[in-house]
N, C-alpha and C positions, 0 to 999 in steps of 0.2 A: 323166756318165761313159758313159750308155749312150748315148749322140749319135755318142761315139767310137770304140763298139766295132764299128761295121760298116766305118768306115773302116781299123780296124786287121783285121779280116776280110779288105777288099778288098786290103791290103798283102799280107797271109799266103798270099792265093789266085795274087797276080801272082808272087811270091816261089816258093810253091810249082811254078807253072806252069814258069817257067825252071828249076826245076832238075828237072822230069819231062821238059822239051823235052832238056834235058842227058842225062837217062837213055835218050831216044831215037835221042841220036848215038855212043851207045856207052860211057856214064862210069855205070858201075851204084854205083856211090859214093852217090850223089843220091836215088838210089832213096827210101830210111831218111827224109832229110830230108823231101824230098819230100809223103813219107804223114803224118810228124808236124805240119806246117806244116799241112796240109791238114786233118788232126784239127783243130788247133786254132782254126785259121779259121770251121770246121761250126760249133764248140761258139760262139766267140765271135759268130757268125750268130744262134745261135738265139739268144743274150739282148740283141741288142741293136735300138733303137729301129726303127721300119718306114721303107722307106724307100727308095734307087736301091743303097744300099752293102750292105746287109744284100741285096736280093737279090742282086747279084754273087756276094756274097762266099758265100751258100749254094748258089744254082746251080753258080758255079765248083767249089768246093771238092768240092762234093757230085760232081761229075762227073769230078774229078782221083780223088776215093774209089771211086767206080764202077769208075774203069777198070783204076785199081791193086789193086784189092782184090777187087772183085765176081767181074769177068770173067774175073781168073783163076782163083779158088776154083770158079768154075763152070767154066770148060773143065779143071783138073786133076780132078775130082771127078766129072762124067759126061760127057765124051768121050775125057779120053786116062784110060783106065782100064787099057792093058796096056802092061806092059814096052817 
């Protein structure tokens, strides 16, 4: 089972990407999905077998979480600090 879990990583990451490219033409709907898809891909990365899928799938995801999550917490947080 854990053979298959970077495969199902690397589904979750391509899954997730389409619908952050979706968030970027204007459908903030996707958003939500998006980040859970992407949670769950990390977590299914880190338990499964070593391999070309298991990297995908954490590099991707990890980089879809970065951009959704990281970068804005850091620009709302110390640069737009006023009104």
């Amino acid at each position: 089972m854990k053979s298959k879990l970077g495969v199902f990583s690397t589904i979750l990451f391509l899954i997730a990407l389409v619908s952050y490219i979706a968030v970027l033409f204007g459908n903030d709907s996707f958003l939500l999905v998006g980040v859970i898809l992407s949670v769950l891909g990390f977590i299914l990365g880190l338990f499964s077998e070593k391999g070309v899928y298991r990297k995908i799938g954490l590099i991707g995801n990890g980089i879809i979480l970065f951009v959704t999550i990281v970068i804005p917490f850091i620009v709302t947080t110390f640069f737009w600090n006023r009104p």
